[in-house]
LUMBALO-699260 format. One record per residue (C-alpha): residue in three letters; x, y, z. Coordinates in steps of 0.2 Angstrom, whole numbers, plus 2048, in hexadecimal, padded with zeros to 3 digits. Each point is the difference from the previous one (the first is absolute). Layout:
<domars>
   resn    c1    c2    c3
    ala     X     Y     Z
...
</domars>
This chain:
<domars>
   resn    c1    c2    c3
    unk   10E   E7F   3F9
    unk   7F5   7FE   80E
    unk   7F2   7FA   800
    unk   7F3   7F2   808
    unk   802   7ED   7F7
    unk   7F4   7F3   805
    unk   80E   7F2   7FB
    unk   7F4   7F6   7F5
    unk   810   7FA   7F5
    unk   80A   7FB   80F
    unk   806   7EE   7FA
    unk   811   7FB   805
    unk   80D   7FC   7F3
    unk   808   804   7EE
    unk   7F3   805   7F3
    unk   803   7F6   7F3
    unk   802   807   7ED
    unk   7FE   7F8   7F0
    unk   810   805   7F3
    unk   7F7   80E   7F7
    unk   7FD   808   813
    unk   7EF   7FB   802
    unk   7FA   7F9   813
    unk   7F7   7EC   7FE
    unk   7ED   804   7FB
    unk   7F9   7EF   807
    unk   7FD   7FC   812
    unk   7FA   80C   80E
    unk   814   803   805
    unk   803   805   7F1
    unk   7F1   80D   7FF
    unk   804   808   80E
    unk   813   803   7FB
    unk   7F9   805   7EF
    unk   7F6   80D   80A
    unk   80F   805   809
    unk   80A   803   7F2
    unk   7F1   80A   7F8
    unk   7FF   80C   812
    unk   814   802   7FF
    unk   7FF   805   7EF
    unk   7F4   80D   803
    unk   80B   807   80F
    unk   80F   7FE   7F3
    unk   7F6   80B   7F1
    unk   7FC   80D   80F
    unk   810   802   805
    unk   80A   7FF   7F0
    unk   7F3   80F   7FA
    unk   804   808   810
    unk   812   801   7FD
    unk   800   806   7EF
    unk   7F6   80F   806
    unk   80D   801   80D
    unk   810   800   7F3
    unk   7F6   80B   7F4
    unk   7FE   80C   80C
    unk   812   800   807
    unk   807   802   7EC
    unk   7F4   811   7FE
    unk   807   806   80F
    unk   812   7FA   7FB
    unk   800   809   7EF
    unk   7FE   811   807
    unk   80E   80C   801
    unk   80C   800   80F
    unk   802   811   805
    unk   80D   7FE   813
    unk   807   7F3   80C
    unk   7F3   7FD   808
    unk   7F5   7FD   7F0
    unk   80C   7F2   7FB
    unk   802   7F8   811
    unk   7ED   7FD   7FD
    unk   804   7FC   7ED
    unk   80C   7F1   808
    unk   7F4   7FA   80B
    unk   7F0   800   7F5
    unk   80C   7F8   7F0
    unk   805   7F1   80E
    unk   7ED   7FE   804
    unk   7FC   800   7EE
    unk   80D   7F4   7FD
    unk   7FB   7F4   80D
    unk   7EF   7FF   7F9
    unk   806   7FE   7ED
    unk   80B   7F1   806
    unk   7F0   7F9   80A
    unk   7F9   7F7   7F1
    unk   803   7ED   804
    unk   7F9   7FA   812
    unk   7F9   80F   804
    unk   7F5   7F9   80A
    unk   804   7EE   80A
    unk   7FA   800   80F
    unk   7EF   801   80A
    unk   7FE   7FF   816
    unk   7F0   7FE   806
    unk   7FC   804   812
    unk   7F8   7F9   80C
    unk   7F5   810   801
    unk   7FB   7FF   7EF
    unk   80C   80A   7F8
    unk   809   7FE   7F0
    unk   811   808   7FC
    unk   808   7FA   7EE
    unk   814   801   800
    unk   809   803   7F1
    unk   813   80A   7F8
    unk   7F9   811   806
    unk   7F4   809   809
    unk   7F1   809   7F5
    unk   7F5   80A   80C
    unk   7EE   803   7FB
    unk   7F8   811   7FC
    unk   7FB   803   80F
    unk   80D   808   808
    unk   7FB   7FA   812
    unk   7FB   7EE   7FA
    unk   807   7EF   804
    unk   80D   7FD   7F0
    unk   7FC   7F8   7F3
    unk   80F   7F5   800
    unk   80E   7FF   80E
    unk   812   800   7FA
    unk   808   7EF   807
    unk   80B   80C   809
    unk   7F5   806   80B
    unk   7FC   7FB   812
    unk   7ED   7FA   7FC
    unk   808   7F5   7F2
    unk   80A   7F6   80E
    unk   7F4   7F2   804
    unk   801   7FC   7ED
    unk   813   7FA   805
    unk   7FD   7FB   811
    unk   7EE   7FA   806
    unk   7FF   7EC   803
    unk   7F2   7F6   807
    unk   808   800   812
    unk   802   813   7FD
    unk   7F3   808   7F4
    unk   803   810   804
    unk   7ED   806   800
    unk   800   7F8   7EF
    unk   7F5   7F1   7FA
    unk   807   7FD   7EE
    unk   80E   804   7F5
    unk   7FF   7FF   7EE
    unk   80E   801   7F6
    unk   7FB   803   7EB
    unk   809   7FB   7F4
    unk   800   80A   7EE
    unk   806   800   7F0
    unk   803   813   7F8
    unk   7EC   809   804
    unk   7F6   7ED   803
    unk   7FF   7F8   811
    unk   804   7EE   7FE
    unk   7FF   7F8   80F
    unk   7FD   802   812
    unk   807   7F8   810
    unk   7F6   7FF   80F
    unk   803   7FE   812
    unk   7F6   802   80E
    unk   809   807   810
    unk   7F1   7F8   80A
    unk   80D   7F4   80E
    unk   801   7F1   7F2
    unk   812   7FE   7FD
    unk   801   7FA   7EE
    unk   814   805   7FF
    unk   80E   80A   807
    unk   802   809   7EE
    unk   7F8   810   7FC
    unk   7F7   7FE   7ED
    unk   806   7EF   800
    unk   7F8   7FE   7EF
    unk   806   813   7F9
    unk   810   7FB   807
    unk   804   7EF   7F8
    unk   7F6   806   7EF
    unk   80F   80F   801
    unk   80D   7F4   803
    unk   7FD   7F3   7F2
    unk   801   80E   7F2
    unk   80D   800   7F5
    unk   80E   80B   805
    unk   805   80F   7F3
    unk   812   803   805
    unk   7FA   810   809
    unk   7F9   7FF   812
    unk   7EE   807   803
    unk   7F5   809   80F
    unk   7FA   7F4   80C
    unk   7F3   80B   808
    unk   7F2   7F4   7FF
    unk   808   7F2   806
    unk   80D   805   80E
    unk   7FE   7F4   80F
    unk   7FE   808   813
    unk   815   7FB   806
    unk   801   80B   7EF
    unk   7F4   80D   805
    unk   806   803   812
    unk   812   805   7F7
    unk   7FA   80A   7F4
    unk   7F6   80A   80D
    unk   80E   7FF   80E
    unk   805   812   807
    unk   810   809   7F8
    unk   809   805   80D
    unk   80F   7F7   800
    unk   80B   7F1   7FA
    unk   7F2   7F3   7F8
    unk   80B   7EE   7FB
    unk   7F4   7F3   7F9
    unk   806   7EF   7FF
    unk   7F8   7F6   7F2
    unk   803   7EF   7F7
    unk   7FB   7FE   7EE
    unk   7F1   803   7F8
    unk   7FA   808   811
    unk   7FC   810   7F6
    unk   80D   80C   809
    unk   802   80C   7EF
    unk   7EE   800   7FD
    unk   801   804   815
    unk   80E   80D   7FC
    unk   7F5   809   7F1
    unk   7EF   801   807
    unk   808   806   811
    unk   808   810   7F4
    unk   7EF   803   7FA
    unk   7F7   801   811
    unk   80D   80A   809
    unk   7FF   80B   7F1
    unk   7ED   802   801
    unk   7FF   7FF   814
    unk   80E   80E   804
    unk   7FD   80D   7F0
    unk   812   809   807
    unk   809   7F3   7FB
    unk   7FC   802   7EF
    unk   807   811   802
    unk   813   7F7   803
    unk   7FC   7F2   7F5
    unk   806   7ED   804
    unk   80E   7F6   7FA
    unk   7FE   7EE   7FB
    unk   80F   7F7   7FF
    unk   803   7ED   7F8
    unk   80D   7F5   7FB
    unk   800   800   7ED
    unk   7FC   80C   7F2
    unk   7F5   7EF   7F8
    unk   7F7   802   810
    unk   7FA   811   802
    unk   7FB   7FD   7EB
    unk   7F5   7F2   808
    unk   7FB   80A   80C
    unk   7FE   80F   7F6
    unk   7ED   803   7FC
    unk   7FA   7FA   815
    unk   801   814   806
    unk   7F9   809   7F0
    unk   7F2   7F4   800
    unk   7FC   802   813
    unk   800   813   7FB
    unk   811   805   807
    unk   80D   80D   7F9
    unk   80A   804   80F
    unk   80D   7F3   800
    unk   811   7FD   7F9
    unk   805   7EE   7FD
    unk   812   7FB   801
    unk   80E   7F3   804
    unk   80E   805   80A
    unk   80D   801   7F3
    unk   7F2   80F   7F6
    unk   7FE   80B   80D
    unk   80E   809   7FD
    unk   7FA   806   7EE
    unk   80F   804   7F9
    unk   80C   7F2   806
    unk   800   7EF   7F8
    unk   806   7F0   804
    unk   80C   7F8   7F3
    unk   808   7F1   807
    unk   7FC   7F0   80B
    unk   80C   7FB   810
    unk   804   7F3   809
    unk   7F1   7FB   810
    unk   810   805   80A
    unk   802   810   7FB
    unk   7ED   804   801
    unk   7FE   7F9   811
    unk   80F   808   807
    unk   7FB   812   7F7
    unk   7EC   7FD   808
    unk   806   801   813
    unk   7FB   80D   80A
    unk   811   804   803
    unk   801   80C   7F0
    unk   7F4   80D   807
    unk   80B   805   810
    unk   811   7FD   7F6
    unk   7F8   80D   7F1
    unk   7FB   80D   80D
    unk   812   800   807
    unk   807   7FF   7EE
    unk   7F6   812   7FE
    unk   804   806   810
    unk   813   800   7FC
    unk   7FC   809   7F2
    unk   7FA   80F   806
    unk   80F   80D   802
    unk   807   803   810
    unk   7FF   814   80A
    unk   80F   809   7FC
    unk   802   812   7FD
    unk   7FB   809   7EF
    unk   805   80E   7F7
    unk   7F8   807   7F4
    unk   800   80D   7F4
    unk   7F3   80F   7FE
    unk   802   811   7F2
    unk   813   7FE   805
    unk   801   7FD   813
    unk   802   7EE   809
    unk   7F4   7FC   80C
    unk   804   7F3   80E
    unk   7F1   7F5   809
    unk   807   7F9   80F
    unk   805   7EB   800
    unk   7F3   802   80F
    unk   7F3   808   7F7
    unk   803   7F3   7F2
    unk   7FD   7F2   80C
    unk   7F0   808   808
    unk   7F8   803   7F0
    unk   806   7EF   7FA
    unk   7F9   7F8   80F
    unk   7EE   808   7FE
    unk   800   7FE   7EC
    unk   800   7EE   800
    unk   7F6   7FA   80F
    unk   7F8   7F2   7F7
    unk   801   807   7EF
    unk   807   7F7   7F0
    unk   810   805   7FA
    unk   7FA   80B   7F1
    unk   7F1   808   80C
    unk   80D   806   810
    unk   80C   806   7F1
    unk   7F2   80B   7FE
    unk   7FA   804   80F
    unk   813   804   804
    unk   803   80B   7F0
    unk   7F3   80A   807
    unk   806   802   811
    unk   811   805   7F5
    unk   7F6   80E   7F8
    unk   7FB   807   811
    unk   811   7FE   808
    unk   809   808   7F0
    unk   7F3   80E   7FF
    unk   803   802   813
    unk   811   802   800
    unk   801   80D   7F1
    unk   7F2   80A   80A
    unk   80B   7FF   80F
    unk   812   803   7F6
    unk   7F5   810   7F9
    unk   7FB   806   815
    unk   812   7FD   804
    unk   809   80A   7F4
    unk   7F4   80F   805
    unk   803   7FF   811
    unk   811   802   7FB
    unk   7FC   80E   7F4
    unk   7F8   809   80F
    unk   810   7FF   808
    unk   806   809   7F2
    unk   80B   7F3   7F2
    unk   7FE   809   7F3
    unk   807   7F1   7F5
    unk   7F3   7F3   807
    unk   7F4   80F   7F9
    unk   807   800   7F0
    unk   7FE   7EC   801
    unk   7EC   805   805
    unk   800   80C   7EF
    unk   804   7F3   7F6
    unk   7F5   7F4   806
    unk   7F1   80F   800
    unk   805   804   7ED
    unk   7FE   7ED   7FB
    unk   7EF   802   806
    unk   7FD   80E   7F8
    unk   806   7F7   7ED
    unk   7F6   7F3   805
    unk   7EF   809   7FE
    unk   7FD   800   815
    unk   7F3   80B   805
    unk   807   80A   80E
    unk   7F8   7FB   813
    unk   808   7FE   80F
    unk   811   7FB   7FE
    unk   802   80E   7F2
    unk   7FD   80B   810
    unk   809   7FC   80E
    unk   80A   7F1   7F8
    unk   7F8   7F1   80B
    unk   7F5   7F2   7F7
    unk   7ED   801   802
    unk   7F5   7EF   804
    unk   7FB   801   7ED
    unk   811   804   7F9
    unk   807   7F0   80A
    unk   7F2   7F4   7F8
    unk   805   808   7EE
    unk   811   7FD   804
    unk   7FC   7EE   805
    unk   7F7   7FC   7F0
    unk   80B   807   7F4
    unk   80E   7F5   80A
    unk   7F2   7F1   800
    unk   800   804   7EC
    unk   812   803   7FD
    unk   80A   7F0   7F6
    unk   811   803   807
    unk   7F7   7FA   811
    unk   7F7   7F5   7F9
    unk   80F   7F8   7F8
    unk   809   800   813
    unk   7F2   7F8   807
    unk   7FF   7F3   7F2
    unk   812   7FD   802
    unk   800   7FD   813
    unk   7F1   7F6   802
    unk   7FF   7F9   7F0
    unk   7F0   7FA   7F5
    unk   800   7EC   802
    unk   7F9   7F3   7F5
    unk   7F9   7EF   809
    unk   805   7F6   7F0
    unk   815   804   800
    unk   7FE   7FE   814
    unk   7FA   7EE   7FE
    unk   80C   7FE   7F5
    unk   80E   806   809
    unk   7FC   7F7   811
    unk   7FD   7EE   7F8
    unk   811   801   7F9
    unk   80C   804   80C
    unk   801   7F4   80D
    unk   808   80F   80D
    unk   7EE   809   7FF
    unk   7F7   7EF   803
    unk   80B   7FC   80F
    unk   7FD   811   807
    unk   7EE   801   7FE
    unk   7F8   7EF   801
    unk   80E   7F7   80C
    unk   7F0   7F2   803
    unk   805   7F8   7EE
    unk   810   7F3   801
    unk   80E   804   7F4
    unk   7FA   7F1   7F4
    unk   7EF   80B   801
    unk   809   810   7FA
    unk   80B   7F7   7F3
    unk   7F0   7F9   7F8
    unk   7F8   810   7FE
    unk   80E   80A   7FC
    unk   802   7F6   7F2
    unk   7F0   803   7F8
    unk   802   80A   7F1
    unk   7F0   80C   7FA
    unk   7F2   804   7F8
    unk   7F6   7FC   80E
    unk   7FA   7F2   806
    unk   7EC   7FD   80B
    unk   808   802   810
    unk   809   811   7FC
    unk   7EE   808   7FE
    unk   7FD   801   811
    unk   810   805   805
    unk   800   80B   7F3
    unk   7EE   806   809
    unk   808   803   80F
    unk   80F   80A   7F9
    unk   7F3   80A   7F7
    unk   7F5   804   80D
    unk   80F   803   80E
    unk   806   80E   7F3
    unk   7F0   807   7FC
    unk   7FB   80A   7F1
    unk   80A   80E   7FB
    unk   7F2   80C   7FB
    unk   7EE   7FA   805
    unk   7F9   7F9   7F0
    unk   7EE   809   7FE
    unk   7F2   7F0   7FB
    unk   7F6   803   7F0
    unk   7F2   7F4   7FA
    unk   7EE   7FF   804
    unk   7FF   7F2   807
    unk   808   7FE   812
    unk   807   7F0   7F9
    unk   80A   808   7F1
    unk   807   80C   80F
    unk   805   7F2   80B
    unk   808   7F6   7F3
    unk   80B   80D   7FA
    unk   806   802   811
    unk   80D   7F6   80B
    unk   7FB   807   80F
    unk   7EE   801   7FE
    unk   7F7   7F9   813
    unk   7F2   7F8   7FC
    unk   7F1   7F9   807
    unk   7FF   7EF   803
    unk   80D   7F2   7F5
    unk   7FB   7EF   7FF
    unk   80B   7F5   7FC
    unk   7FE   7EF   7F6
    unk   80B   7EF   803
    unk   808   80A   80F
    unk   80B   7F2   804
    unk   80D   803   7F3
    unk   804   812   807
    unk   810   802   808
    unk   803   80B   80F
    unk   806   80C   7F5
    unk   7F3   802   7F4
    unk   7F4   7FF   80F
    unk   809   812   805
    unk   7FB   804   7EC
    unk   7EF   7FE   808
    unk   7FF   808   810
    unk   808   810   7F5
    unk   7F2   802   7F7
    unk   7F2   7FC   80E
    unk   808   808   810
    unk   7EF   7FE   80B
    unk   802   7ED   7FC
    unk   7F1   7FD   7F8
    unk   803   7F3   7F6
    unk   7F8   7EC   7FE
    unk   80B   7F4   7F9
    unk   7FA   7EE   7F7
    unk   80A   7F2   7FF
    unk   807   7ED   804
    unk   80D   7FE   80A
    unk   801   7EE   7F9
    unk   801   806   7F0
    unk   810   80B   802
    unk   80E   7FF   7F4
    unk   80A   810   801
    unk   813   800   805
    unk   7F9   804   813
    unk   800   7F3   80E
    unk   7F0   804   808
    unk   7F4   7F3   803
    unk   7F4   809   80B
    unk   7F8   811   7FE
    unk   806   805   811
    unk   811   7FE   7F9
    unk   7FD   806   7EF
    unk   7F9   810   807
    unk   809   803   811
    unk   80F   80F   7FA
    unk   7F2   809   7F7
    unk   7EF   7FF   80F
    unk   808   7F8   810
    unk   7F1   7F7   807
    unk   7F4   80D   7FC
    unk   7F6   7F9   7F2
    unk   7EF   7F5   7FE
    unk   7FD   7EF   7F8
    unk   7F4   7F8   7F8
    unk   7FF   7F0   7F6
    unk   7F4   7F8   7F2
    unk   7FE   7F0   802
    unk   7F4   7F8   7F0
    unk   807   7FB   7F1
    unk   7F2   806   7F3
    unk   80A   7FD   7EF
    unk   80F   7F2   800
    unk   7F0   7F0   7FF
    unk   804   7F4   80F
    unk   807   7F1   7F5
    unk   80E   80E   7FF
    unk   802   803   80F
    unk   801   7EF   808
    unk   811   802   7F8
    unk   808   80E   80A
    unk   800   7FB   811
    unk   811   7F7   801
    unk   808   80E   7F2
    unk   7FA   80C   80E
    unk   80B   7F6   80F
    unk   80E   7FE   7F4
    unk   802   815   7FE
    unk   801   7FF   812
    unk   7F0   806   806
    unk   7F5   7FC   80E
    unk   7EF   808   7F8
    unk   7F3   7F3   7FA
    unk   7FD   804   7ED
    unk   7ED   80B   7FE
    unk   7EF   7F4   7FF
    unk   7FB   7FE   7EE
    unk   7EC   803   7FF
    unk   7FE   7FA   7ED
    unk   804   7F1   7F6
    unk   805   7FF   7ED
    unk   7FD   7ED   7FF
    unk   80F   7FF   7F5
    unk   80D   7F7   808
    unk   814   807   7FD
    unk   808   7F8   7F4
    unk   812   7FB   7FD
    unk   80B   7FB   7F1
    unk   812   7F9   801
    unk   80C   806   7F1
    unk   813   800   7FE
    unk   809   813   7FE
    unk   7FF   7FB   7EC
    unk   7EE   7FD   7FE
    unk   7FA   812   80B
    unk   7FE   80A   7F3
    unk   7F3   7F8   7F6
    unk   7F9   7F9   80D
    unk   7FC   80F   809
    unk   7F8   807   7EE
    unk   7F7   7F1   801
    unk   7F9   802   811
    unk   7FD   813   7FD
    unk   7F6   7FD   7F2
    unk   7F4   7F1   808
    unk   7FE   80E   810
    unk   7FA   80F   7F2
    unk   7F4   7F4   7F8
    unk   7F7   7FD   810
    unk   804   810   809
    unk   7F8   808   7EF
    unk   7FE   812   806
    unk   80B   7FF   80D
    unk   810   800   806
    unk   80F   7F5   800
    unk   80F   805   808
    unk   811   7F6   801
    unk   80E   801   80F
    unk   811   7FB   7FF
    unk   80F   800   80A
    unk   80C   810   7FA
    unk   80C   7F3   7F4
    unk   7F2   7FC   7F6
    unk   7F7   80E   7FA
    unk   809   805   7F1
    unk   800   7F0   7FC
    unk   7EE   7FF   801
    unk   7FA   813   7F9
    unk   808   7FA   7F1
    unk   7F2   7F1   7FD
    unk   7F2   808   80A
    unk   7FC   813   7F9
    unk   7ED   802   802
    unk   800   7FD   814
    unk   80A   806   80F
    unk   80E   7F6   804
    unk   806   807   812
    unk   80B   7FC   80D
    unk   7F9   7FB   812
    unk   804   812   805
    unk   7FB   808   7F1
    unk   7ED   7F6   801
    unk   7FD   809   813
    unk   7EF   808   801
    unk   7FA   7F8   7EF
    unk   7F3   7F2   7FC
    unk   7FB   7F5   7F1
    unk   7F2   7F5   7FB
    unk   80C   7F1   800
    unk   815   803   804
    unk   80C   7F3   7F9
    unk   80E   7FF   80C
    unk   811   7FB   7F8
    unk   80F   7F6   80A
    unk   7F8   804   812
    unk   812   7F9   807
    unk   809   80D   7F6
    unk   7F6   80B   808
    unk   802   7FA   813
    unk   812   801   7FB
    unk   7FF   813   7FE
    unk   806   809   810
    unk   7F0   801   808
    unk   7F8   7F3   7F5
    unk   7F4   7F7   80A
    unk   7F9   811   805
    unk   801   802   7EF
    unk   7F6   7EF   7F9
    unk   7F5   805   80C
    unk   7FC   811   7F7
    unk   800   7F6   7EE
    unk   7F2   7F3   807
    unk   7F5   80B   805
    unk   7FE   80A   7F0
    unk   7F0   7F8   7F9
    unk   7EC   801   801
    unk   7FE   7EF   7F8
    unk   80D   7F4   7FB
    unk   812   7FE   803
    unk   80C   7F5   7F6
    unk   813   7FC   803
    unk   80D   7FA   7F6
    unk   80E   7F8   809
    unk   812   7FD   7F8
    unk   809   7F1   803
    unk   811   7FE   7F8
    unk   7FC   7EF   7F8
    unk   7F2   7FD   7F2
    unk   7F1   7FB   80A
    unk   7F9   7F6   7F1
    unk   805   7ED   7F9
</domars>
């Protein structure tokens, strides 16, 4: 809403609240936050009342009968809106700019225009350009603002407020540092929440960055890259409607992850978007057993895509000439012919898609050939065979059984235009060709052709000659079901032999369609924890987003997959060449500082030459370690849990262990997650006991690894370290 303010409530700082919610009564600080909370409150009732005329109005209009396409198209768009505003219950409204002009603009989860239809809304989506300085203004750079309020509430009360003037005092380089640091100290749930309220301007710019390309977004922990990666879907999605329309793909690394990550686009009010790991997005494959890192390394290289696309190239059948059989006579296409209307059915086609194309051509050329056969015998006729007309009479009188009206061919014997395009259907219908067709270019399955080139050695010479023999040996001993880096290859198999019959989308939603389809192009992918791709699975990608437009989050330092990338211009090089953008968030805003004081020489052990990211916020707990032999882990580490519930009460405690340990652990620790370093990627707790941190930079990758596992919590870490003697007297 806009509207004029005379900033008479324009103190700096958090507004402090009492534990029931209520703002200090004594001192004049304290009265005039009380009467800021009071004017927010009213702005909250207005708008709250606002949007359930708004919803109530949509439901009438939703529960009247769809009578045609374009009814329901308009049925989609108004259940969306309606849907939005039902989820718009909790922080509807969090924000307020006031201009240096007087103005006033409130910021909240959606838009809610006023009644007037020409009038200044009454509350501006945070998507939307005029809610920007919200993000971005700063004292050195108000942006025709002079203040920002961020308001905090708790279900339909305003709680709090959080004032800062934008008048040239620079107080600090954090936007809402109050909101912000208030947000981060909250217990965690175990499932990730919206940040909209509190996203920081490094955050804002890459939300708001333009989508016309390769977007990689290098990130250390805690630097907020999925809550980047999320919001960034939600305002692509709101500021280009037409990608809606094509839906976007969010790909992370773990099944745990996208259940954490589960309710962030629902609750920002957004449908179109299918969430998947690389090994689901082939619906109906599934990956039943673990490999060596060798193996998985040596099937991620980029070398499989060329090598697959030859593989299916030798498959295609070769010109030759056919023969083939029509009511009685033989009919021969030339081996010429055959490799001219090979030659134009494939051009770029899959395999299944040029059989197509070519069968048709065959229907023409086989209809052609009986229509010129037919011209033939009567030009000899006219020359006066009288056998050849007997041949003719037979052919006339099994027309003539058949039901044929007579036309032109019933006259003087020749095929008319119409009777040649009959003819070519009922050949285009007729199973004996079908069965010929079938039988020299035959239906494929992507599955037994895997299958069949990872176990014999002679194909994989032929076909990838980059791989050594001890290469080809290790693979070709591999037995199935499939393991995670058969999926991609798998992918490209599939999409290099294409679909046999175009499968027709159902669903009303664009994101039922696109999940049901393999080969569905979509509108924008992000990815999360992008450094664990393979340059395979990066082609798994570009398949589904050929226009590129795609941002992907991650920490190169944190990279633990079978790859040897260390930098994203390695990592992504065989899948964008040089043509890609990069950004980089650089402040730590959840791993506290006594945390990360520890990473630094974790960090140059991995191998990397990045500094770890700045931590803005402090715990004041200290990290704590315990040393305990191999006999005493157990009970000890029921022990720590249960000291780190009791003061994490409401929270969330989550425990990391190198790969050797965890059954040993899950069987004492049942009423908390006990992961391994690379199963704990994307998550955060309240407090994270870390278990055998050498074990751990044993793994392969392992101090990339640590360095994922110390980085896990909001509050307090603890580690228990193993020593092989009893560390007590």
């Amino acid at each position: 809403m806009r509207r004029k303010s005379a900033l008479h409530n324009g103190t700096a700082g958090v507004s402090e609240v009492t534990p029931d919610g209520e703002p200090p009564t004594s001192t004049a600080e304290g009265v005039a936050r009380r009467s800021a909370i009071a004017e927010e409150q009213a702005f909250l009732d207005l708008a709250t009342a606002r949007r359930d005329r708004l919803a109530d109005h949509l439901q009438v209009e939703l529960s009247s009968e769809v009578l045609d396409a374009l009814e329901r198209a308009r049925q989609r768009l108004l259940r969306q809106q309606y849907e939005e505003l039902r989820r718009a219950q909790e922080g509807l409204v969090f924000g307020r700019l006031d201009g240096l002009d007087g103005t006033v603009r409130h910021v909240g989860r959606v838009g809610l225009r006023n009644d007037g239809e020409d009038s200044e809304p009454l509350l501006v989506d945070w998507r939307a350009p005029a809610a920007r300085p919200f993000y971005t203004a700063t004292a050195v750079d108000p942006q025709g603002q002079a203040r920002r309020r961020h308001i905090r509430t708790r279900g339909s009360a305003v709680v709090g407020v959080d004032d800062e003037p934008l008048d040239g005092t620079i107080t600090t380089e954090l936007v809402g540092e109050g909101a912000l640091l208030a947000a981060l100290d909250q217990r965690r749930t175990g499932r990730m929440s919206t940040a909209i309220s509190t996203l920081q301007r490094e955050q804002d710019d890459i939300i708001r960055a333009e989508a016309t390309g390769p977007l990689i977004v290098q990130g250390g922990p805690g630097t907020g890259k999925t809550v980047v990666a999320l919001h960034r879907v939600a305002y692509l999605l709101f500021a280009h409607r037409k990608m809606a329309d094509q839906a976007v793909l969010v790909l992370g690394p773990s099944p745990r992850f996208l259940q954490y990550i589960a309710q962030v686009l629902p609750a920002l009010g957004e449908t179109a978007v299918v969430s998947a790991t690389c090994d689901t997005l082939l619906t109906d494959i599934r990956v039943g057993r673990n490999e060596s890192r060798l193996l998985a390394e040596i099937k991620g290289r980029a070398l499989w895509q060329p090598a697959l696309e030859s593989y299916v190239a030798s498959l295609l059948p070769r010109p030759r000439e056919l023969k083939l059989r029509w009511e009685g006579e033989f009919y021969v296409i030339t081996a010429a012919t055959v490799a001219q209307a090979l030659a134009s059915a494939v051009q770029g086609r899959p395999y299944h898609r040029a059989r197509a194309a070519f069968a048709e051509q065959l229907h023409h050329l086989l209809a052609e050939a009986v229509a010129e056969q037919r011209e033939a015998l009567m030009d000899e006729m006219e020359e006066g065979f009288e056998d050849i007309l007997a041949r003719v009479d037979k052919g006339m009188r099994h027309d003539h059984h058949s039901g044929r009206t007579s036309t032109g061919s019933d006259i003087d014997g020749l095929l008319s235009e119409e009777e040649i395009e009959s003819l070519r259907y009922r050949i285009a219908e007729n199973a004996t060709i079908a069965r010929f067709i079938e039988a020299w270019w035959p239906t494929l399955d992507a599955e037994t052709l895997l299958g069949d080139l990872l176990t014999d050695r002679t194909l994989l010479a032929r076909f990838a000659p980059q791989l050594s023999t001890e290469e080809i040996t290790a693979v070709s001993a591999e037995p199935a079901p499939w393991a995670s880096s058969d999926i991609p290859l798998l992918d490209a198999l599939a999409d290099l032999l294409g679909e046999v019959e175009a499968p027709q989308p159902q669903g009303e939603f664009v994101a039922d369609r696109a999940r049901r389809q393999r080969g569905w192009v979509y509108g924008h992918v992000v990815i999360d924890e992008a450094q664990e791709l393979s340059e395979m699975q990066w082609q798994m990608v570009l398949r589904r987003c050929p226009s590129r437009s795609i941002t992907a989050v991650g920490d190169i330092d944190q990279a633990e997959a079978a790859h040897q990338h260390t930098n994203w211009a390695q990592a992504v090089q065989a899948a964008f060449g040089d043509r890609w953008t990069a950004a980089e968030l650089t402040i730590c805003y959840r791993t506290p500082r006594e945390v990360m004081d520890l990473t630094e020489p974790v960090l140059k052990k991995a191998g990397s030459h990045n500094a770890p990211p700045r931590a803005v916020r402090s715990s004041g707990i200290a990290p704590w370690v315990l040393t305990i032999t191999s006999a005493e882990l157990a009970g000890a580490a029921a022990q720590a849990v249960r000291e780190l519930q009791q003061r994490w009460h409401g929270g969330t405690v989550g425990v990391i262990a190198p790969a050797e340990r965890i059954a040993e652990l899950l069987a004492v620790l049942n009423d908390v997650p006990v992961l391994t370093a690379t199963q704990s990627k994307g998550l955060e707790w309240d407090a994270t006991l870390l278990i055998d941190p050498q074990g751990i930079a044993a793994e392969p990758r392992g101090w990339n690894g640590l360095y994922v596992a110390l980085t896990r919590c909001t509050q307090e870490l603890g580690q228990l370290i193993l020593t092989q003697q009893s560390p007590h007297p």
